[in-house]
C-alpha positions in Angstrom: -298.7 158.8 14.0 -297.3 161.5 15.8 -295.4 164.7 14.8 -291.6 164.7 14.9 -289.5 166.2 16.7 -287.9 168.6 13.9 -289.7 171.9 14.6 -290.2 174.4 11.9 -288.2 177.0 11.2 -289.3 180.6 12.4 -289.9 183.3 9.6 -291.9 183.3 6.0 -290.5 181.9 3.2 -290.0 183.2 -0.2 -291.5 182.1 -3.7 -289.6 179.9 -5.6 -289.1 183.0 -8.0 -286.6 184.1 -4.9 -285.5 181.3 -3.8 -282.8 180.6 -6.6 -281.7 184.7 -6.0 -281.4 184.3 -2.3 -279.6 181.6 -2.4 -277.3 182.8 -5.1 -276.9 185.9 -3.1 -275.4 183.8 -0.1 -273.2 181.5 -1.7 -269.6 183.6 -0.6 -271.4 184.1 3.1 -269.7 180.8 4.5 -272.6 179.6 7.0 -275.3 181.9 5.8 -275.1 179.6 2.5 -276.7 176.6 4.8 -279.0 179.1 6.2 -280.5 179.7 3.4 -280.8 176.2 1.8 -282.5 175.3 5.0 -284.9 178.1 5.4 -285.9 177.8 1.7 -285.5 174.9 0.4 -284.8 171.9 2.3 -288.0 170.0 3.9 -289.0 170.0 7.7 -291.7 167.5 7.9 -293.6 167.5 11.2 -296.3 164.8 10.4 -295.3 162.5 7.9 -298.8 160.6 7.5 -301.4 162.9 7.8 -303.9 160.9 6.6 -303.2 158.3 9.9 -302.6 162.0 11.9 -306.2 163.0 11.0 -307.8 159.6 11.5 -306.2 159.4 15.1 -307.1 163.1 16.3 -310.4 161.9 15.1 -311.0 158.6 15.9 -312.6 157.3 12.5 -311.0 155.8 9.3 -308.4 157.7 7.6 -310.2 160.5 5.6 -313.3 160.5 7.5 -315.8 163.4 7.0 -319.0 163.7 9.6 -318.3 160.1 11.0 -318.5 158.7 7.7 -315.3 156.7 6.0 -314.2 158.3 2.8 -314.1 154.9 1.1 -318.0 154.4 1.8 -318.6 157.8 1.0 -316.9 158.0 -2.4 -318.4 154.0 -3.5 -322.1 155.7 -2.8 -321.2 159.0 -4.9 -319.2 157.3 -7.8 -322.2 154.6 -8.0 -324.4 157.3 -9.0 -321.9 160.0 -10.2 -322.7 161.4 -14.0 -319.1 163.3 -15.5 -318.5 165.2 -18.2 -315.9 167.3 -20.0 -317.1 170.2 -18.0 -319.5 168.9 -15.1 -319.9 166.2 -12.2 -322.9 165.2 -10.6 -322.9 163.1 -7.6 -324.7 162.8 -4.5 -322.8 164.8 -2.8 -321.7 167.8 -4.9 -322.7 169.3 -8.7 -319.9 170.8 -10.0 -319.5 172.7 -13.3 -316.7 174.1 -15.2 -316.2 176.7 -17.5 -314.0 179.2 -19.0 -314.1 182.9 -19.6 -312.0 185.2 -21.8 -312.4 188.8 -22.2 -310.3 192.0 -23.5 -308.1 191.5 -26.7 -304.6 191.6 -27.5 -302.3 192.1 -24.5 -305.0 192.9 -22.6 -306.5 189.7 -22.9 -307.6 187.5 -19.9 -308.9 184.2 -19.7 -310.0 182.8 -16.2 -311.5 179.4 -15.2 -315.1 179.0 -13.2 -316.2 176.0 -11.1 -319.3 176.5 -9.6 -319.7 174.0 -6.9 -323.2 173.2 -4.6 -322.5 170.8 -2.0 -324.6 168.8 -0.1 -323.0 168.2 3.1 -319.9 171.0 3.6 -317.7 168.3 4.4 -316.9 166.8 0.9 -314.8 170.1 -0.2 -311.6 168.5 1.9 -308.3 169.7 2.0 -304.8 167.8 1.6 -301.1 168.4 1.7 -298.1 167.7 -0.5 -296.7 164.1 -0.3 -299.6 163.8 2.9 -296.9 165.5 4.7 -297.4 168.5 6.9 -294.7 170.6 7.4 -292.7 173.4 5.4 -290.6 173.4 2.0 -292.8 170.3 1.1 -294.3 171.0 -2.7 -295.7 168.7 -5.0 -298.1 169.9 -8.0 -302.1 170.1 -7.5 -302.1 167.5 -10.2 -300.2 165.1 -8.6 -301.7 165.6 -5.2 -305.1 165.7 -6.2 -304.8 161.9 -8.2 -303.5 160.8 -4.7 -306.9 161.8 -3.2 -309.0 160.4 -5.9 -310.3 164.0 -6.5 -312.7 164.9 -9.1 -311.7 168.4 -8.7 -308.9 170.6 -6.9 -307.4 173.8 -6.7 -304.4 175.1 -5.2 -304.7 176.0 -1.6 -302.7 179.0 0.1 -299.4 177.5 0.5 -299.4 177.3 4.3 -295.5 175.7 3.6 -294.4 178.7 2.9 -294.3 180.3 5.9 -295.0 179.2 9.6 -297.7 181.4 11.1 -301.6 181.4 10.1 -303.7 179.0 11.6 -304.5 175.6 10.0 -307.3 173.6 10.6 -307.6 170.7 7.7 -310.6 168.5 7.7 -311.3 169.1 11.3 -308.0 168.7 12.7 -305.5 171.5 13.9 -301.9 171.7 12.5 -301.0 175.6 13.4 -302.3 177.7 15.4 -300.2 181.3 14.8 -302.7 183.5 13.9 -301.1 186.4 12.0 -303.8 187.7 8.8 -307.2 187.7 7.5 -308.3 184.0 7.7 -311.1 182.0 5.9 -313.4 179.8 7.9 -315.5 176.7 6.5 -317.9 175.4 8.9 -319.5 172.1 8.9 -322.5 173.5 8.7 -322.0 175.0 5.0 -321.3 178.4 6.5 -317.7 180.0 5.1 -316.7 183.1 6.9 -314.1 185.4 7.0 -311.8 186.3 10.4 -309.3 187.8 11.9 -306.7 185.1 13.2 -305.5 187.2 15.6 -308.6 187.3 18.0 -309.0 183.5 18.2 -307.3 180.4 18.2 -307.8 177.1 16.8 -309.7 175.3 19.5 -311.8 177.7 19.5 -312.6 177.5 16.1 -312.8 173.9 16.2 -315.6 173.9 18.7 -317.3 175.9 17.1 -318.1 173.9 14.1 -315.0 175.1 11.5 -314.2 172.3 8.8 -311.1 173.9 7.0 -309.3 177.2 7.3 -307.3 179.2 4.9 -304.8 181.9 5.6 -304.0 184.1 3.1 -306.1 187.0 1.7 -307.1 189.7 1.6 -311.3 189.5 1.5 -312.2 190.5 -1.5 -315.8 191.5 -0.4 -317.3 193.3 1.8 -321.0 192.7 2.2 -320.8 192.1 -1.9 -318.9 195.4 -2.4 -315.1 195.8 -3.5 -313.4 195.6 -0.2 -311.5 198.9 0.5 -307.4 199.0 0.1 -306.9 195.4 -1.4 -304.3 196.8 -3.7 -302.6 197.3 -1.2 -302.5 194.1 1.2 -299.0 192.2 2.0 -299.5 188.8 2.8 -296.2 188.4 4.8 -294.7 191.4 6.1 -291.8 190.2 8.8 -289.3 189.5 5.8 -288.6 191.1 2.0 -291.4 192.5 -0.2 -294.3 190.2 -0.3 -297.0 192.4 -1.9 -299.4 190.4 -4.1 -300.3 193.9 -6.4 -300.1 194.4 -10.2 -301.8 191.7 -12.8 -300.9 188.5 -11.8 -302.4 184.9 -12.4 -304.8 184.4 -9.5 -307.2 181.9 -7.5 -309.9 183.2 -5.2 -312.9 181.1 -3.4 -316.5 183.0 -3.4 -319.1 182.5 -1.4 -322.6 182.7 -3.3 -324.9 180.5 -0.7 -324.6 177.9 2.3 -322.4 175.3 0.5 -322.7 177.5 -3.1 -319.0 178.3 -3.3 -317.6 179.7 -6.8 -314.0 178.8 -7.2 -311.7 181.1 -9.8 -308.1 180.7 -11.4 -306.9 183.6 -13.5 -303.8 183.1 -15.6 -301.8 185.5 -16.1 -298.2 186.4 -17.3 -298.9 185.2 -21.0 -299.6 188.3 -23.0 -302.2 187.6 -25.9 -303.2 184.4 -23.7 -303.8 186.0 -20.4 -302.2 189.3 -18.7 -303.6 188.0 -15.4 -305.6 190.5 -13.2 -304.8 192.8 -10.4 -306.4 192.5 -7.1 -309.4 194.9 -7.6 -310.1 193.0 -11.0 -310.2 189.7 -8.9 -313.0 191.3 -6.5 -314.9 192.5 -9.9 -315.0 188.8 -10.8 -316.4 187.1 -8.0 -318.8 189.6 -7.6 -319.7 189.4 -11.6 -320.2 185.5 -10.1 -322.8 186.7 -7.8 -320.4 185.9 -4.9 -321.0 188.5 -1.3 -318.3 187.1 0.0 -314.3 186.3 -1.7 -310.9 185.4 -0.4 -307.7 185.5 -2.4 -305.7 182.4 -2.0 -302.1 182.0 -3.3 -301.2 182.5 -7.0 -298.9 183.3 -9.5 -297.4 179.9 -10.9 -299.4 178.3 -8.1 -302.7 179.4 -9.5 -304.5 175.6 -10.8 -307.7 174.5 -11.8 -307.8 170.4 -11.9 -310.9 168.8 -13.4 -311.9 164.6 -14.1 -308.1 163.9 -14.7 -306.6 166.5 -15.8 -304.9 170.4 -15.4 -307.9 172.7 -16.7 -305.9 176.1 -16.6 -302.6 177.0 -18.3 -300.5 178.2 -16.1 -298.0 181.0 -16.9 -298.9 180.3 -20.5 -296.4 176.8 -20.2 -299.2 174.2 -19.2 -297.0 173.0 -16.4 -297.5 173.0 -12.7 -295.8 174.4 -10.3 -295.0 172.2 -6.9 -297.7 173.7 -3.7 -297.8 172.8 -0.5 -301.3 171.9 -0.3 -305.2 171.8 -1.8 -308.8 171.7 -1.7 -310.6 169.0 -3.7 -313.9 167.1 -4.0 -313.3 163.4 -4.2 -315.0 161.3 -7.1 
């Protein structure tokens, strides 16, 4: 398969939360009523089978990780794969859940843990909504996750929602706009933080880089609080993206060469979970033993899947909201 023609639209997009108020806001503006339905809300799909898209970029079966079919590779793990309510152990990855609550009353917060060792870098994968690439495409972690036969997932950082960053997904490139403060995974087990602007994709492909993210900020530096985080706007070209106050979170740390620590924070739920603020993030993954931790995209987005089912609560509802993409670990 190759891309279509459709081109995406220039500029970021809002939140959902927006959306329904931009829109609104345009309604008695004649054209600038389609204008805004197409910049936020109707779908421009640019690969609509990225799962053939990968496997002809990279010349193996669709889903292939380091030559080797996802198919074989998930028969030999689930063969020997032990699961329970909290933990999987295959051959190729050790994850274990758990949950953390701290604070009382409003000022309660409750956060999820997956600690995750891997034995080849390549199993954490990443895949998009409706295995479409493109922007305006959502579909909830859940739902995307049971399409990959994933064991677990968490939401990713939402690349639909605007069109810069650079994207590299299981060793392919989709974008490559660099604009922020990127996360590297490297094949090697190696996961690294950099500045988009000073490279490109190719380059990163050659040397060795597995996945990206583009989000932020870095929530270490060298295992310390990173400096300013509070704050860090994630898209500046348009409106008031700041990502401050307490808000539901995820974050991926860093503890060893494949030893990554994934966190979800709810948040917005007083007595459940008031969510945390950015510096209260950084304290977490460091508490983890983390030296290195990236902010991903949160708020109603913030999920946690686990065996089957949604492990966090979002927003205090226990309902999903659509993303445009995730990382998971197949079964």
């Amino acid at each position: 398969m190759t891309p279509q023609q459709n081109k995406p639209r220039k500029g970021s997009r809002f939140r959902r939360a927006v959306v329904a108020g931009a829109v609104a806001l345009t309604l008695s503006a004649g054209g600038a009523t389609a204008w805004a339905l197409d910049r936020f809300v109707v779908q421009h799909v640019e690969i609509s089978d990225v799962s053939a898209y990968e496997a002809s970029q990279t010349g193996t079966s669709t889903g292939t990780s380091a030559g080797t079919s996802t198919s074989t590779t998930a028969d030999t793990a689930s063969a020997s794969a032990v699961t329970t309510d909290t933990s999987f152990v295959s051959g190729s990855s050790n994850i274990n859940i758990s949950k953390v609550t701290t604070g009382s009353g409003n000022s309660t917060v409750s956060y999820y843990v997956a600690d995750v060792v891997l034995d080849d870098a390549t199993a954490l994968q990443s895949a998009f909504a409706n295995d479409s690439f493109g922007e305006n495409i959502t579909e909830t972690t859940s739902a995307i996750a049971e399409a990959h036969n994933a064991v677990f997932a968490i939401n990713g950082d939402y690349y639909g929602f605007r069109d810069t960053g650079i994207v590299i997904r299981n060793g392919v490139v989709f974008r490559d706009e660099g604009a922020r403060q990127g996360l590297a995974f490297y094949r090697d087990g190696r996961v690294l933080v950099y500045d988009e602007t000073t490279t490109t994709a190719e380059q990163l492909l050659a040397d060795g880089v597995w996945n990206t993210l583009s989000f932020g900020p870095s929530l270490l530096d060298n295992g310390g609080v990173a400096e300013g985080i509070e704050d860090v706007e994630v898209d500046t070209n348009f409106g008031n993206h700041s990502i401050q106050g307490e808000q539901p979170r995820t974050a991926v740390g860093i503890i060893d060469e494949n030893h990554l620590v994934f966190v979800v924070v709810d948040g917005r739920s007083p007595g459940y979970s008031a969510g945390v603020t950015m510096t209260g993030l950084a304290e977490i993954m460091q508490g983890l033993g983390a030296t290195t931790a990236y902010n991903i995209d949160g708020g109603g987005s913030s999920t946690m899947y686990f065996n089957g089912g949604l492990v966090n609560n979002p927003l205090g509802e226990n309902k999903e909201r659509g993303t445009s993409d995730i990382l998971y670990i197949a079964e």
